[in-house]
VODRENGU-955742 format. One record per residue (C-alpha): x, y, z. Coordinates in steps of 0.05 Angstrom, whole numbers, padded with zeros to 5 digits, always signed. Each point is the difference from the previous one (the first is absolute). Last residue first. Example, Ala and Ser with C-alpha at 12.3 -4.5 7.8 and 13.67 -1.06 7.14 Angstrom:
BEGIN
+00273-00021+00143-00027-00069+00013
END
This chain:
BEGIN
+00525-00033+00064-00043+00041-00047-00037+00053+00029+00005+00055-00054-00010-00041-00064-00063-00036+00027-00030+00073+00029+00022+00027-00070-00037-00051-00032-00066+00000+00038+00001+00075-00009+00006-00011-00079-00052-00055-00002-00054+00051+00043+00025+00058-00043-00019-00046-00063-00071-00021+00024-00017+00066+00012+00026+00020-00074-00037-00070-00012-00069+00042+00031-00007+00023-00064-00026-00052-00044-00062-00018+00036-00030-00048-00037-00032-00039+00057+00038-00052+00008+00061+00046+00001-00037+00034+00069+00014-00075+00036+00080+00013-00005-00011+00072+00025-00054-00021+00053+00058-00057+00030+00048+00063-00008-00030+00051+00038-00021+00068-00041-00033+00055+00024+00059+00053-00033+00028+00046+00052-00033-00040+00064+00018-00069-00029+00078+00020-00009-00004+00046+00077-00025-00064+00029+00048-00046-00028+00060+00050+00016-00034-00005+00068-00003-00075+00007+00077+00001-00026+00021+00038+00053-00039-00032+00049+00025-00064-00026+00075+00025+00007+00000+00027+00069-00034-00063+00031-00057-00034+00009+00011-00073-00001-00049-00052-00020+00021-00075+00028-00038-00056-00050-00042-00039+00032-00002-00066-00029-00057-00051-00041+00020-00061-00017+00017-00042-00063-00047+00038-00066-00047+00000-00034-00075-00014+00051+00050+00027+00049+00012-00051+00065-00038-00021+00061-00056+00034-00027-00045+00022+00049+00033+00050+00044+00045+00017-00047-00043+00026-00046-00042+00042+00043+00042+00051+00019+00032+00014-00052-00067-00011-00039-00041+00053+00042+00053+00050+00000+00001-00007-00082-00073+00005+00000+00000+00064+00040+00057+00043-00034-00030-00017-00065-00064+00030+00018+00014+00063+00027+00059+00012-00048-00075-00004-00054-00039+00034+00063+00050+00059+00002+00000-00004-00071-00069+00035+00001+00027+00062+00031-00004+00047-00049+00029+00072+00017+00054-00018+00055+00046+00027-00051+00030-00070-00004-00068-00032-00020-00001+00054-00054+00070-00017-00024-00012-00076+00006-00069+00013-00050+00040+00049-00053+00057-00055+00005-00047-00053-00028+00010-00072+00018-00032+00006+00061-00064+00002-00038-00029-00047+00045-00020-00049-00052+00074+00001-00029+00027-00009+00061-00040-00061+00015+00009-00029-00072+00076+00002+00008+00001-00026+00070-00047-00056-00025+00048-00001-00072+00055-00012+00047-00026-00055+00049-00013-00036-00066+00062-00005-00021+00027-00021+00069-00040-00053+00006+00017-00018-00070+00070+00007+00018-00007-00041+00069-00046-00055-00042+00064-00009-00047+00048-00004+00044-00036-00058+00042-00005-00032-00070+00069-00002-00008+00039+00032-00056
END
C-alpha cells in the first residue's frame, strides 16, 4: 500500500468520526429530535442543515479556485446532475422513509456509536431498499 493511500484513508477516517461527532453533538442522531424538526416543532436542525449546507458551498467554490488540484486526489470535475423521473421518485420514497421513521442513513450509521440498538431495524430497511433498487435496475 502506498503512502498516498494511506494518508487518503486516514483522511478519510477521520473525516468520519468529525461527521460522526457532529451528529452526535446535534442530536441528529435521535429519531425523536428529526421527528420533531420534521413536525416543524423544533427547529434547531435548521441551523445544523444550515450549517453544512454553507461550508460545503464555500469549499466548492473555493477549492478550485486556489488549489490547482485536490489536496488527495488528480483534479477536480463537474459532475452532470440530472433530474429526472427516477431521482424524483426515489427522492420522494427517501422522503416518505425519513418522514415515517426520522432516520437518514449517515445519522443511522453514526446513532450505533452511540448505543443505540434500534435504529439497525432502520438501518436494515435502508440495506434492503438499497438492494432491491440494485436488483431492479441492473443492466
Amino acid at each position: 500500500m502506498t503512502l498516498h493511500k494511506i494518508v487518503s484513508l486516514l483522511v478519510t477516517l477521520l473525516g468520519g468520526v468529525l461527521f460522526g461527532f457532529g451528529l452526535a453533538l446535534s442530536t441528529m442522531v435521535s429519531p425523536e429530535v428529526v421527528l420533531s424538526f420534521l413536525r416543524l416543532q423544533d427547529l434547531g436542525l435548521m441551523l445544523v442543515m444550515g450549517g453544512a449546507v454553507a461550508v460545503t458551498v464555500v469549499a466548492y467554490q473555493l477549492a478550485p479556485r486556489f488549489l490547482k488540484q485536490p489536496l488527495l486526489g488528480q483534479s477536480f470535475e463537474e459532475r452532470t446532475a440530472t433530474l429526472d423521473r427516477n431521482t424524483l421518485v426515489g427522492a420522494a420514497i427517501f422522503g416518505v422513509g425519513w418522514g415515517i421513521c426520522g432516520v437518514c442513513p449517515g445519522p443511522a450509521i453514526a446513532a450505533l456509536g452511540t448505543g443505540n440498538t434500534d435504529i439497525l431495524w432502520a438501518l436494515g430497511g435502508i440495506v434492503l431498499g438499497a438492494l432491491a433498487h440494485g436488483l431492479t435496475t441492473r443492466d
